[in-house]
N, CA, C, O and CB atoms as a CASP TS submission, in Angstrom:
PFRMAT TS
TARGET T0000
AUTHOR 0000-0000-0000
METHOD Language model
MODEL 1
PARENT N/A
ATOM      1  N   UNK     1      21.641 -21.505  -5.993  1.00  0.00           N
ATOM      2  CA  UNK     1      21.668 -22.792  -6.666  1.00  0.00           C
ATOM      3  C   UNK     1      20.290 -23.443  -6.548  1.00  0.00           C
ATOM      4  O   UNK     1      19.679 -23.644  -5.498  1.00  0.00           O
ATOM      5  CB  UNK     1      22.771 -23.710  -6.069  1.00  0.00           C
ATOM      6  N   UNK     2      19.894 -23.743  -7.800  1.00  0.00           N
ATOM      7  CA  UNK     2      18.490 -24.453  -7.588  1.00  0.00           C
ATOM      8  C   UNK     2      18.253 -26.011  -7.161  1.00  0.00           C
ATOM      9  O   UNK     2      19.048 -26.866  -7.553  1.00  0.00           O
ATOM     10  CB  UNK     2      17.805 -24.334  -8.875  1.00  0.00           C
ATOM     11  N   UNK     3      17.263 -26.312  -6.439  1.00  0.00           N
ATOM     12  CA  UNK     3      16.902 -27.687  -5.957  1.00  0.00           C
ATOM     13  C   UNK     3      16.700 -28.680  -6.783  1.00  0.00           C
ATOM     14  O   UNK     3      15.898 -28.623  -7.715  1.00  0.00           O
ATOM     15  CB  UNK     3      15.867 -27.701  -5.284  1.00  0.00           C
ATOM     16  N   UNK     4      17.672 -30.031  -6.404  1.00  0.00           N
ATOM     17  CA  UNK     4      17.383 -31.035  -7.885  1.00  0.00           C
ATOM     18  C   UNK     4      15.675 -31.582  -7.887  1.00  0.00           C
ATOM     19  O   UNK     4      15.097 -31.804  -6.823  1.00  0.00           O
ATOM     20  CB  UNK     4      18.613 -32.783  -7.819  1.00  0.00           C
ATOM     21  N   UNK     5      15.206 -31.700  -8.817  1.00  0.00           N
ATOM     22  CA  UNK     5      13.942 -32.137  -8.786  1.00  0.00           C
ATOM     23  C   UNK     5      13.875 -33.462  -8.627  1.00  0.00           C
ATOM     24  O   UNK     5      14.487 -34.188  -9.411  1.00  0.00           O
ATOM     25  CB  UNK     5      13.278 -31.785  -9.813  1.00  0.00           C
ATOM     26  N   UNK     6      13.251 -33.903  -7.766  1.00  0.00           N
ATOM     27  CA  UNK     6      13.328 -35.775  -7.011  1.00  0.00           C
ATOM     28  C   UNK     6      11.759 -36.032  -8.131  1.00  0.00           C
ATOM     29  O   UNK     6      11.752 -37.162  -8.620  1.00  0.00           O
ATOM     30  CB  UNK     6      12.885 -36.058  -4.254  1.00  0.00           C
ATOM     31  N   UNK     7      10.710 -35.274  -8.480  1.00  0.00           N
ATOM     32  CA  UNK     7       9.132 -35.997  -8.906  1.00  0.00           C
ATOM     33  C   UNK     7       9.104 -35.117 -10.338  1.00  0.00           C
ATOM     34  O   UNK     7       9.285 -33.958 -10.709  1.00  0.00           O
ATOM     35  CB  UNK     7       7.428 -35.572  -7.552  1.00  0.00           C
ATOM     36  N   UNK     8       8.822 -36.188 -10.795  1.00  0.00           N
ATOM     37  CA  UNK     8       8.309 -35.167 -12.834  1.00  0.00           C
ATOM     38  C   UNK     8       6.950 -35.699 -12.580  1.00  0.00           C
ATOM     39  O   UNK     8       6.695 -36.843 -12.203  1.00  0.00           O
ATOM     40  CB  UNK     8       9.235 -35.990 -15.097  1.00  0.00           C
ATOM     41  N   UNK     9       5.991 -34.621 -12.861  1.00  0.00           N
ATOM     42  CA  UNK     9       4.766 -34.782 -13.122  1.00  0.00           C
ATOM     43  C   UNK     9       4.815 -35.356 -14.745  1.00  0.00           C
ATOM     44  O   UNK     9       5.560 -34.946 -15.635  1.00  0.00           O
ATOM     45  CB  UNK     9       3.979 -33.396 -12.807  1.00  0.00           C
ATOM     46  N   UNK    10       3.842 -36.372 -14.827  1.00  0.00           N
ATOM     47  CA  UNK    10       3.069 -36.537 -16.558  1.00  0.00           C
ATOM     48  C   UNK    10       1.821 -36.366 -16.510  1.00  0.00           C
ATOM     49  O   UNK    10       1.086 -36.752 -15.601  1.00  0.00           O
ATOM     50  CB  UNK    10       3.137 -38.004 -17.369  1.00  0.00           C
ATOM     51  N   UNK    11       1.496 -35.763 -17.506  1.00  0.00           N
ATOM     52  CA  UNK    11       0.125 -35.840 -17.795  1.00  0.00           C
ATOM     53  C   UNK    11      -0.276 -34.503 -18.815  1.00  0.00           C
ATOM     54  O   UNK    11       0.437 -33.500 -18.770  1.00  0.00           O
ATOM     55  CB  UNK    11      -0.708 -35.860 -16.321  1.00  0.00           C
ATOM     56  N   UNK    12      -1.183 -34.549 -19.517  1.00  0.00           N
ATOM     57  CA  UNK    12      -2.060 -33.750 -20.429  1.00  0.00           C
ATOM     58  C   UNK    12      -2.111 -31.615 -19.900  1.00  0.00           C
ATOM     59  O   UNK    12      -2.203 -30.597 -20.587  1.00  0.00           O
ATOM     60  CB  UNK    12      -3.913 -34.748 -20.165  1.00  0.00           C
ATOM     61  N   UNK    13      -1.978 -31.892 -18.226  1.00  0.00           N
ATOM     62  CA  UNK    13      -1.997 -30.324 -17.841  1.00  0.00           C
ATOM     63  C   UNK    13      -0.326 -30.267 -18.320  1.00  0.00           C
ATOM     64  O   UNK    13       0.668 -30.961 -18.103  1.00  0.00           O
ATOM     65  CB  UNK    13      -2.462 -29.833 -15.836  1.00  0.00           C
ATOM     66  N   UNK    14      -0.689 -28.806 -19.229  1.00  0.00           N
ATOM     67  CA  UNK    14       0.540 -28.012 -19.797  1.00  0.00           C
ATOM     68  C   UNK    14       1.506 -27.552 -18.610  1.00  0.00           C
ATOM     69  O   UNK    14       2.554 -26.989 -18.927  1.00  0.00           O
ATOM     70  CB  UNK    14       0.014 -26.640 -20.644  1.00  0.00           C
ATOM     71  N   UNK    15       1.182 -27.782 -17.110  1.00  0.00           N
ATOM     72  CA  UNK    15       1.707 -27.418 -16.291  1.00  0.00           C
ATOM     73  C   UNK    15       2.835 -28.424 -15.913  1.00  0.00           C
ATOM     74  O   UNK    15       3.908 -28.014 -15.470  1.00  0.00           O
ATOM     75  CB  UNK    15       0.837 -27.090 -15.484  1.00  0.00           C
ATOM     76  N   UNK    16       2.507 -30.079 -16.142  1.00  0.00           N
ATOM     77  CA  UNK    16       3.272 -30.782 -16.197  1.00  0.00           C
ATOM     78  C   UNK    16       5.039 -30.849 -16.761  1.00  0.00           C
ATOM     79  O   UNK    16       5.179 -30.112 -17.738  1.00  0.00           O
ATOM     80  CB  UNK    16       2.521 -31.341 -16.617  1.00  0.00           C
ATOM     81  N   UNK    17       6.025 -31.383 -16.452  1.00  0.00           N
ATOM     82  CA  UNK    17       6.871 -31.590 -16.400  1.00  0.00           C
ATOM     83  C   UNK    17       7.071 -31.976 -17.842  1.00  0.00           C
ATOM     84  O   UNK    17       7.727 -31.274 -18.612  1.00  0.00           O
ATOM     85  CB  UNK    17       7.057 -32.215 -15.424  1.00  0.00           C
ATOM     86  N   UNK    18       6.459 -33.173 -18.212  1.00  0.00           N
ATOM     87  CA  UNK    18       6.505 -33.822 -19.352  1.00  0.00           C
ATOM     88  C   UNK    18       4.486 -33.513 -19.737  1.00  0.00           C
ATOM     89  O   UNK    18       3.843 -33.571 -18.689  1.00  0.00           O
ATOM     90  CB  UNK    18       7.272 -35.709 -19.035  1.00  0.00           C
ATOM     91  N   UNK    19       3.900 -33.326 -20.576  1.00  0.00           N
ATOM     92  CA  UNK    19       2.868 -32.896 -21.017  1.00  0.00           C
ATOM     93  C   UNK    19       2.755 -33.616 -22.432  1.00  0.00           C
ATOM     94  O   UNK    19       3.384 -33.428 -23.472  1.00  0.00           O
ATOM     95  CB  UNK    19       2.882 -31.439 -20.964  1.00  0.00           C
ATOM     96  N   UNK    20       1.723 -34.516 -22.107  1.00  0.00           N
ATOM     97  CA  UNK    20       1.231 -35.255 -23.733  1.00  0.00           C
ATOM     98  C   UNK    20      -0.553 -35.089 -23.925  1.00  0.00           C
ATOM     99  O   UNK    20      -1.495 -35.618 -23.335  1.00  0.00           O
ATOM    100  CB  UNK    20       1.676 -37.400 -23.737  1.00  0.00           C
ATOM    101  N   UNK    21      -0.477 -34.202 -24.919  1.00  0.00           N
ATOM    102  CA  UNK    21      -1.839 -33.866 -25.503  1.00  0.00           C
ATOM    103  C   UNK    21      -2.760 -35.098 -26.189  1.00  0.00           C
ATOM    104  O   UNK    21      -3.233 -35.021 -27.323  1.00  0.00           O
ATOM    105  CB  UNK    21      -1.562 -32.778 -26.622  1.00  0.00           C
ATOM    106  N   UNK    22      -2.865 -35.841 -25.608  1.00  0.00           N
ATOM    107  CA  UNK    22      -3.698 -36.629 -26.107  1.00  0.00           C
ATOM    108  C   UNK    22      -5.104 -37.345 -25.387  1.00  0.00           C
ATOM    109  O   UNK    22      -5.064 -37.578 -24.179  1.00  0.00           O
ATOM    110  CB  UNK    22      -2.871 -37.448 -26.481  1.00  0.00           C
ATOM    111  N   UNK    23      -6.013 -37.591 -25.967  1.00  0.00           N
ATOM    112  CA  UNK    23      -7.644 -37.822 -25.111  1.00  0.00           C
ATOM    113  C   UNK    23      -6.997 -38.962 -24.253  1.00  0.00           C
ATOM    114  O   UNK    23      -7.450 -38.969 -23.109  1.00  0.00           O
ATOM    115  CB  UNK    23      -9.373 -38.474 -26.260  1.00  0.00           C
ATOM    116  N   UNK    24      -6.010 -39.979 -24.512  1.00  0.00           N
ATOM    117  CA  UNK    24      -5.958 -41.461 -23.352  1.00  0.00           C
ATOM    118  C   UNK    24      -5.556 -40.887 -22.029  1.00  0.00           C
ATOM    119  O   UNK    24      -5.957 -41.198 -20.908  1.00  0.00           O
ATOM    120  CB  UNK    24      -4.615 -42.844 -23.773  1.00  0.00           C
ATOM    121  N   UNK    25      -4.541 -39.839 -22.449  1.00  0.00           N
ATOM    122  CA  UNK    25      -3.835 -39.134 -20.594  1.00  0.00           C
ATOM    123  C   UNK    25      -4.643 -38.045 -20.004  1.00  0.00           C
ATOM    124  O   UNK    25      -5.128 -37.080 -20.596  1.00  0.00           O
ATOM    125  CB  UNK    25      -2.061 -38.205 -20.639  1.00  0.00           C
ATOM    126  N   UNK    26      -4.731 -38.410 -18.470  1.00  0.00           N
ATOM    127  CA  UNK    26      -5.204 -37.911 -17.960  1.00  0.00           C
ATOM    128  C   UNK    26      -4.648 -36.573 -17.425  1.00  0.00           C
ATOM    129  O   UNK    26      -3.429 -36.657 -17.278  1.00  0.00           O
ATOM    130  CB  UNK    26      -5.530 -38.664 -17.431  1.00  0.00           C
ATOM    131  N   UNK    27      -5.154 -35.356 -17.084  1.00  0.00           N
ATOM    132  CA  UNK    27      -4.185 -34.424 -16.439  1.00  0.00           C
ATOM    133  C   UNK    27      -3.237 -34.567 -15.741  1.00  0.00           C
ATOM    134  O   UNK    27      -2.121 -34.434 -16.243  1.00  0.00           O
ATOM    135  CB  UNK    27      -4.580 -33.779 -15.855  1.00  0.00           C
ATOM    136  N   UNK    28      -3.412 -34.950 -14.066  1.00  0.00           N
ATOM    137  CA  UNK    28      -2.328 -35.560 -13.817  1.00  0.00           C
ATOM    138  C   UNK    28      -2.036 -37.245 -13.703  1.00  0.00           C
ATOM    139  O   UNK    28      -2.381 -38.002 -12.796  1.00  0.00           O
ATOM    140  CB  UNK    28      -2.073 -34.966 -12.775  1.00  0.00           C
ATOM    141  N   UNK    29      -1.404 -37.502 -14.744  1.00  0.00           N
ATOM    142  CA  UNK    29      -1.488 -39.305 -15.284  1.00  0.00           C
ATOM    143  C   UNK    29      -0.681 -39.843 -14.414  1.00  0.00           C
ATOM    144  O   UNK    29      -1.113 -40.730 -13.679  1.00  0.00           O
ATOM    145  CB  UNK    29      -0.888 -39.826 -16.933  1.00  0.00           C
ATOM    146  N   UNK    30       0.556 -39.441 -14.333  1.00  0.00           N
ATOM    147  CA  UNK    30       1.304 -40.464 -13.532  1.00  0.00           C
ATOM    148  C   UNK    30       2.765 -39.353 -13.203  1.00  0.00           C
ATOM    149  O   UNK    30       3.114 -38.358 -13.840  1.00  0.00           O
ATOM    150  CB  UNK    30       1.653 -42.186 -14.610  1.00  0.00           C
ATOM    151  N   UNK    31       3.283 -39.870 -12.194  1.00  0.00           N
ATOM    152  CA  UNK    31       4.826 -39.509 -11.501  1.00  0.00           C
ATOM    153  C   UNK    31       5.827 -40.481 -11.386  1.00  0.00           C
ATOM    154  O   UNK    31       5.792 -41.649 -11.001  1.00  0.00           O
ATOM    155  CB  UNK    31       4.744 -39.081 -10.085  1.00  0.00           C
ATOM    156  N   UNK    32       6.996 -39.546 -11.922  1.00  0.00           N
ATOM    157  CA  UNK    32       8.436 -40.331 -12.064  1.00  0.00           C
ATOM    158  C   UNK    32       9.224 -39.767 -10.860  1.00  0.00           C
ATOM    159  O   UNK    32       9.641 -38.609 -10.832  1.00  0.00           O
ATOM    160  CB  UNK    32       9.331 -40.006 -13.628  1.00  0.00           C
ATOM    161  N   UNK    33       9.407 -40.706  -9.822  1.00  0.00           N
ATOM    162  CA  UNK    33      10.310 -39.976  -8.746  1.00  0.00           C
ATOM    163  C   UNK    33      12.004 -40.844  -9.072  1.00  0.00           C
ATOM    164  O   UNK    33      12.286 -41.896  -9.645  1.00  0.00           O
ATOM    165  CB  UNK    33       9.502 -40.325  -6.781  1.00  0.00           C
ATOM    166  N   UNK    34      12.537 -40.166  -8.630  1.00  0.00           N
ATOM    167  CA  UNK    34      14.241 -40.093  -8.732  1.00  0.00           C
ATOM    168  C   UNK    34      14.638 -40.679  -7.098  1.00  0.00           C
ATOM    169  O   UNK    34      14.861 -39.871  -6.196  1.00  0.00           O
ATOM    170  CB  UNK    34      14.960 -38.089  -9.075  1.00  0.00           C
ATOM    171  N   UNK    35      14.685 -42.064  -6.887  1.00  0.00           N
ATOM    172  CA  UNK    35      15.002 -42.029  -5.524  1.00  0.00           C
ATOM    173  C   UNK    35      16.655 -41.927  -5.188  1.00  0.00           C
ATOM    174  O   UNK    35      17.566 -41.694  -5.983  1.00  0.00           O
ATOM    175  CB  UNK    35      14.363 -43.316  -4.916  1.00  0.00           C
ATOM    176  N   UNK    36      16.706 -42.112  -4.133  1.00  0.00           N
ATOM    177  CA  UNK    36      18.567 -41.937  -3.836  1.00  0.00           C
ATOM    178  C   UNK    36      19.189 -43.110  -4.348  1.00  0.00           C
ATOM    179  O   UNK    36      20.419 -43.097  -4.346  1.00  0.00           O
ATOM    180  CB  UNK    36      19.138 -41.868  -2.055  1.00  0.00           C
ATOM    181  N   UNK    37      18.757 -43.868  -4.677  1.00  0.00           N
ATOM    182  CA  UNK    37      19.846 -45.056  -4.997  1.00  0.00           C
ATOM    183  C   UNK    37      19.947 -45.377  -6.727  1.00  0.00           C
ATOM    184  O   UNK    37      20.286 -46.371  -7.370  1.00  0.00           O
ATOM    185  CB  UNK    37      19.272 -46.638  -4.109  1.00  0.00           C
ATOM    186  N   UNK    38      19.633 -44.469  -6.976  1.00  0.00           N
ATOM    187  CA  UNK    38      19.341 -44.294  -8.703  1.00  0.00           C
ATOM    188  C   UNK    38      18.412 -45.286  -9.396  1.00  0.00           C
ATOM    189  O   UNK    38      18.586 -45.932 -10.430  1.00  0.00           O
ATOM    190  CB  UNK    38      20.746 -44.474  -9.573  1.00  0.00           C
ATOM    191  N   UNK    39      17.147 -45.227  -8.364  1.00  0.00           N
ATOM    192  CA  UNK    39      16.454 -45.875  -9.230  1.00  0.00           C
ATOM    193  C   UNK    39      15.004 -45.445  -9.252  1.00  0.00           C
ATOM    194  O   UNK    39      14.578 -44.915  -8.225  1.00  0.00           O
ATOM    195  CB  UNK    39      16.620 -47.198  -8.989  1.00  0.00           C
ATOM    196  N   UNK    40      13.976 -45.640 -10.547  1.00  0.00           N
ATOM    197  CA  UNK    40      13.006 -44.859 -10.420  1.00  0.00           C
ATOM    198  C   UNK    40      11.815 -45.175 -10.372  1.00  0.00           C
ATOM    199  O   UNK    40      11.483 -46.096 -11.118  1.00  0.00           O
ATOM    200  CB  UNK    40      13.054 -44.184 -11.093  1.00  0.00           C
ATOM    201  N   UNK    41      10.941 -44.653  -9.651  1.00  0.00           N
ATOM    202  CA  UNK    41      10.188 -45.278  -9.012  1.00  0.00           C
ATOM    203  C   UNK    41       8.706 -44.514  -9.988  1.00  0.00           C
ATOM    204  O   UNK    41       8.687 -43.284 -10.022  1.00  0.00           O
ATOM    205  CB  UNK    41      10.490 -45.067  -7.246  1.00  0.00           C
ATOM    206  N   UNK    42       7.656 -45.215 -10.657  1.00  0.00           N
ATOM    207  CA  UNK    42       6.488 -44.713 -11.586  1.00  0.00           C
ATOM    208  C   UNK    42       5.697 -44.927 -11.132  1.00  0.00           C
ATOM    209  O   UNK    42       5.516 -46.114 -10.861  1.00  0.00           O
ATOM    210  CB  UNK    42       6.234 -45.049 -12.736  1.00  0.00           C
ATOM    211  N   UNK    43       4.428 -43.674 -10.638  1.00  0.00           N
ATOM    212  CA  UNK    43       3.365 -43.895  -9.766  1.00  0.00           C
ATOM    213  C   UNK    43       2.056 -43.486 -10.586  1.00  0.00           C
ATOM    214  O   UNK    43       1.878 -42.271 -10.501  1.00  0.00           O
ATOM    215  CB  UNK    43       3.570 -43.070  -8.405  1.00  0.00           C
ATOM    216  N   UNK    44       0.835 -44.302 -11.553  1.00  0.00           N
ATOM    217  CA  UNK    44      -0.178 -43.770 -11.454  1.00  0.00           C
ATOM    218  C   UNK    44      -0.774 -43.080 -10.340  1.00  0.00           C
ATOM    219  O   UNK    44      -0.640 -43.335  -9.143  1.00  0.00           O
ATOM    220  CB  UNK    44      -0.737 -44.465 -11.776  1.00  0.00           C
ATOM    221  N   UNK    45      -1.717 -41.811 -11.108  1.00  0.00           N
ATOM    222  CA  UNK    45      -2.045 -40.941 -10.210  1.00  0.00           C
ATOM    223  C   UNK    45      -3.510 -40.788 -10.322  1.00  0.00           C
ATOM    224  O   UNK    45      -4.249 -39.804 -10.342  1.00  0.00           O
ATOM    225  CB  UNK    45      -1.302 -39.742 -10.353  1.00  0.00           C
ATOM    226  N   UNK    46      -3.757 -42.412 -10.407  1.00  0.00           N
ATOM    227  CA  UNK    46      -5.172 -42.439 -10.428  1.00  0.00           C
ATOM    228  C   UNK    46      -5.892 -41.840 -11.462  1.00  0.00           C
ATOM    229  O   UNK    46      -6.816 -41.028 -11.412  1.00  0.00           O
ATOM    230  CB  UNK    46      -5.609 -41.934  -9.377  1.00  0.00           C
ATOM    231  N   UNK    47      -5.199 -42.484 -12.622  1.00  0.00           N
ATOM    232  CA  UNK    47      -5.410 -42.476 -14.195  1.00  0.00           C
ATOM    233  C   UNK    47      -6.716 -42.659 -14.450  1.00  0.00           C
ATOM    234  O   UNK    47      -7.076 -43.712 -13.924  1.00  0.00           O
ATOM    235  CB  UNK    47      -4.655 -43.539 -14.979  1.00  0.00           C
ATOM    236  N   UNK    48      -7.697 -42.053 -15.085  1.00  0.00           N
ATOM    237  CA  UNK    48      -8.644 -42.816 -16.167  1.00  0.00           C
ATOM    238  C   UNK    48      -8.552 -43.875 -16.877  1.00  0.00           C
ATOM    239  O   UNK    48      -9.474 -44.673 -17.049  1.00  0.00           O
ATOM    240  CB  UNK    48      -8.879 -42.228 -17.023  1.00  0.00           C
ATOM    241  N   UNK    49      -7.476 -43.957 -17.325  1.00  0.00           N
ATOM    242  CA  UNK    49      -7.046 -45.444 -18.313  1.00  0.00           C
ATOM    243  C   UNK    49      -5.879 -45.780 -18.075  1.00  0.00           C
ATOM    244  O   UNK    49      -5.202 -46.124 -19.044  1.00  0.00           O
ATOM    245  CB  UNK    49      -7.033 -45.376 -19.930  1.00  0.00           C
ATOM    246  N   UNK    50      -5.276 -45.792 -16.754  1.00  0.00           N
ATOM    247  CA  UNK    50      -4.432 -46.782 -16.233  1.00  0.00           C
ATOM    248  C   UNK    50      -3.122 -46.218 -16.924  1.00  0.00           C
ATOM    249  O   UNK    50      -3.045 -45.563 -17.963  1.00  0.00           O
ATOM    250  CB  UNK    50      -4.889 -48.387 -16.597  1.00  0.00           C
ATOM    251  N   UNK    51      -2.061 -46.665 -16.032  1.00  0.00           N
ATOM    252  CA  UNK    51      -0.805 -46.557 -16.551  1.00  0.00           C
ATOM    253  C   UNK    51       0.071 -47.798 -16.713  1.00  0.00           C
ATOM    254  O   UNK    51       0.112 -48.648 -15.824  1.00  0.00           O
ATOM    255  CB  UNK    51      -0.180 -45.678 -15.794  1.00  0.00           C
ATOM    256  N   UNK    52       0.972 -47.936 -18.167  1.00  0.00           N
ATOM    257  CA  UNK    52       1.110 -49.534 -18.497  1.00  0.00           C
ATOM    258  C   UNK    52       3.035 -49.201 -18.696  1.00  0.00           C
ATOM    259  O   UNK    52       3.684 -48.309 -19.242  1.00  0.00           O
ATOM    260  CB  UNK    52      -0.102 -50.268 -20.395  1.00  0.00           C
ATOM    261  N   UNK    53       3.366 -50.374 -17.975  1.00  0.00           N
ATOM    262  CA  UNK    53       4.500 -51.073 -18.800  1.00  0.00           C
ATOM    263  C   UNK    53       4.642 -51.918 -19.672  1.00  0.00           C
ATOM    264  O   UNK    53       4.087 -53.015 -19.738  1.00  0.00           O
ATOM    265  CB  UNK    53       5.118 -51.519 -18.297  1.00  0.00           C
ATOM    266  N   UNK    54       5.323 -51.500 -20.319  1.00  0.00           N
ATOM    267  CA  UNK    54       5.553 -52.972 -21.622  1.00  0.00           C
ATOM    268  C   UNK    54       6.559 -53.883 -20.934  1.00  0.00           C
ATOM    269  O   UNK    54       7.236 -53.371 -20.042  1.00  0.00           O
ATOM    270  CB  UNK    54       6.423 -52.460 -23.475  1.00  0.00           C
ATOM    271  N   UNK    55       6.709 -54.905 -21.168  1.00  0.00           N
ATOM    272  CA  UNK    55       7.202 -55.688 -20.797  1.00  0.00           C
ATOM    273  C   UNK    55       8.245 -56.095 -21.698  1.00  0.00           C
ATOM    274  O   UNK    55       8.232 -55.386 -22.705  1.00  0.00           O
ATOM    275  CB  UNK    55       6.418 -56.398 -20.458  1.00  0.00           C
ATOM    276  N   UNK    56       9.324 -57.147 -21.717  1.00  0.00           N
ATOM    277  CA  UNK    56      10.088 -57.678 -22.727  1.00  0.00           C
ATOM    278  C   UNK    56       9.935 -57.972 -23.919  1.00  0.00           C
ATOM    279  O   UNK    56      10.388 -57.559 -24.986  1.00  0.00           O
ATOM    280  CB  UNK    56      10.408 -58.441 -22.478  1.00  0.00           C
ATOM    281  N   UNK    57       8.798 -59.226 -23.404  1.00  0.00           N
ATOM    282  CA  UNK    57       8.041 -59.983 -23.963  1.00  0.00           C
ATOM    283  C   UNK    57       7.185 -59.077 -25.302  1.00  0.00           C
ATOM    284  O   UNK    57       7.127 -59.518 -26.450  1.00  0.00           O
ATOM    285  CB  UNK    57       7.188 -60.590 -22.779  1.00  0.00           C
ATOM    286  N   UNK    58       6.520 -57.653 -24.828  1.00  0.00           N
ATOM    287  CA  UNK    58       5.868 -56.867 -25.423  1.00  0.00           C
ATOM    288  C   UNK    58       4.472 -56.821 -25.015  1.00  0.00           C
ATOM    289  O   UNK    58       3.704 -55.959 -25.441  1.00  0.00           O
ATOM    290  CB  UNK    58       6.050 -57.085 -26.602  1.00  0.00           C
ATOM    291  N   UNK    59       4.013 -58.048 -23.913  1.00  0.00           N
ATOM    292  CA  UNK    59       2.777 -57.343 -23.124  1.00  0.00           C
ATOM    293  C   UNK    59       3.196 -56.413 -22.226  1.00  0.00           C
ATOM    294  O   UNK    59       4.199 -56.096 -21.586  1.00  0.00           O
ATOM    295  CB  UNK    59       1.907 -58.284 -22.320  1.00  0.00           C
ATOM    296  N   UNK    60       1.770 -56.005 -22.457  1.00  0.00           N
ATOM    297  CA  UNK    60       1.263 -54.592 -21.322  1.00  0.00           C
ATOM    298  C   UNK    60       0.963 -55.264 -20.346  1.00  0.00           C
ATOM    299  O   UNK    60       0.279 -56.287 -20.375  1.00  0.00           O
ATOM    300  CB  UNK    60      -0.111 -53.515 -21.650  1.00  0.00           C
ATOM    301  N   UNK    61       1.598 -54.589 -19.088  1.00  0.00           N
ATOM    302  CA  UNK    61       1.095 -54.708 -17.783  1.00  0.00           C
ATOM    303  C   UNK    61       1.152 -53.459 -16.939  1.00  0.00           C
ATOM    304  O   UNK    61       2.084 -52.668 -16.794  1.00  0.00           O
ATOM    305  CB  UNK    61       1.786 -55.742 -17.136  1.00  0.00           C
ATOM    306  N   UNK    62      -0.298 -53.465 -16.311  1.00  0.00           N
ATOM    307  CA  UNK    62      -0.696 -52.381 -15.842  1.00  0.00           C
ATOM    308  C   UNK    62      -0.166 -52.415 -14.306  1.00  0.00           C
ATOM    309  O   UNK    62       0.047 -53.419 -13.626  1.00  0.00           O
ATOM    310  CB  UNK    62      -2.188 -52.249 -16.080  1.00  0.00           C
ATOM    311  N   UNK    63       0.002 -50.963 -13.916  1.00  0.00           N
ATOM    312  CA  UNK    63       0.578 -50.707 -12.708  1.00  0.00           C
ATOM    313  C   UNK    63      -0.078 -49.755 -12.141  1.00  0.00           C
ATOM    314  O   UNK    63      -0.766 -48.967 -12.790  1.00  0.00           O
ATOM    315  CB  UNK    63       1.847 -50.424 -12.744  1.00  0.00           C
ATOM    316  N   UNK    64       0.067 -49.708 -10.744  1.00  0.00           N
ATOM    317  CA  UNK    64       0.183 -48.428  -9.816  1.00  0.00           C
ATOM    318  C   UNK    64       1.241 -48.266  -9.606  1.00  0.00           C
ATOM    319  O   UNK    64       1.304 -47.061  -9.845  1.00  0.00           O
ATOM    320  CB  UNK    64      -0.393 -48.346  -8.625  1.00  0.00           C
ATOM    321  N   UNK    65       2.262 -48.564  -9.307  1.00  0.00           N
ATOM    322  CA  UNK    65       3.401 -48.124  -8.694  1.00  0.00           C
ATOM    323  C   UNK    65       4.605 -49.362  -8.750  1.00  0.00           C
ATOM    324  O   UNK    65       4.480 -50.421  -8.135  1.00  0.00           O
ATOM    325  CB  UNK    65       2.970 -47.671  -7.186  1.00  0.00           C
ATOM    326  N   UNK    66       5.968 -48.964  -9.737  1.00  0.00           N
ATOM    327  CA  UNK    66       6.909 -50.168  -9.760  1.00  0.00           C
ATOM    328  C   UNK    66       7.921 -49.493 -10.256  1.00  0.00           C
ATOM    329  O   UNK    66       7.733 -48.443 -10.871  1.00  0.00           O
ATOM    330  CB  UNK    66       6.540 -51.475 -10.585  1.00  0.00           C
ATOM    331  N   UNK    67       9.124 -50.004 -10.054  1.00  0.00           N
ATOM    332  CA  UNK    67      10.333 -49.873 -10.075  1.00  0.00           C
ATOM    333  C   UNK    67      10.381 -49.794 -11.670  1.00  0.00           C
ATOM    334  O   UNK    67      10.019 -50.837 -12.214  1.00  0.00           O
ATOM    335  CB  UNK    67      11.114 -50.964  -9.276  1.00  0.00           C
ATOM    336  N   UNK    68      10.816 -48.605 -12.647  1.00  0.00           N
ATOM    337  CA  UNK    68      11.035 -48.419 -13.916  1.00  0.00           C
ATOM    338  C   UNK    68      12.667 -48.202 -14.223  1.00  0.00           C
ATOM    339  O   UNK    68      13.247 -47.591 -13.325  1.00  0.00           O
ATOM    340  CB  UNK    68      10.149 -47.262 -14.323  1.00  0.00           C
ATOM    341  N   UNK    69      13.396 -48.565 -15.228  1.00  0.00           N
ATOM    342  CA  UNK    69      14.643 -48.233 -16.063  1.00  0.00           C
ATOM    343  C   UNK    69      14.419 -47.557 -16.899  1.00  0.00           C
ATOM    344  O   UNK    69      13.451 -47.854 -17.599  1.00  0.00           O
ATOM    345  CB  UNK    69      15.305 -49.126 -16.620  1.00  0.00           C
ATOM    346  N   UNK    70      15.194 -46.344 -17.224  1.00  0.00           N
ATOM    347  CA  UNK    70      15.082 -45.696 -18.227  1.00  0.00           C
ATOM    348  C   UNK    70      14.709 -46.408 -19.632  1.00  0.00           C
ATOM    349  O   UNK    70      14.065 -45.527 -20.202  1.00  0.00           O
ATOM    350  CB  UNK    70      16.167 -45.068 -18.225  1.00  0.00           C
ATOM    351  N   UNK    71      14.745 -47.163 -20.220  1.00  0.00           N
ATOM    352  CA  UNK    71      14.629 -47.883 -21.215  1.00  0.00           C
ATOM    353  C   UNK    71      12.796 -48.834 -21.331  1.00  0.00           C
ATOM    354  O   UNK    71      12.279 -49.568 -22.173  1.00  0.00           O
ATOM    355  CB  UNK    71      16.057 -48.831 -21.014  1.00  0.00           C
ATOM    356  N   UNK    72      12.429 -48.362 -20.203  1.00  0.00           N
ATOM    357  CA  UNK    72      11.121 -48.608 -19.985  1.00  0.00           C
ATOM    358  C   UNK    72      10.129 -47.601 -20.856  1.00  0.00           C
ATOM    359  O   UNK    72       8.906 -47.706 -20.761  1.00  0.00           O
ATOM    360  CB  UNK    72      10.918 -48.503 -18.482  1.00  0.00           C
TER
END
């Protein structure tokens, strides 16, 4: 039986989890961890151009590390 995966890599390396070809992402851009209480936790990984949430409202706000909902 295989191990659930707790971290998705993002970023531009095809090695990534999720992989987006584009010049703004960096290889490894950012990580989605799965913590135990079902909630998920989004970590720039020391981006070139930063990693952003949108907000409600529809500004961007930039992060290192914050509590995301799927719908984010």
């Amino acid at each position: 039986m295989a191990a659930l995966t707790t971290k998705i890599h993002i970023g531009r390396d095809p090695r990534c989890e999720i992989a987006l070809n584009h010049h703004t992402v960096s290889s490894q851009h950012a990580e989605l961890s799965f913590l135990g209480d079902g909630k998920l936790l989004l970590t720039d990984c020391r981006s070139r151009n930063g990693t952003f949430l949108i907000a409600a409202n529809g500004q961007r706000q930039r992060l290192h590390q914050a509590l995301v909902s799927p719908m984010d």
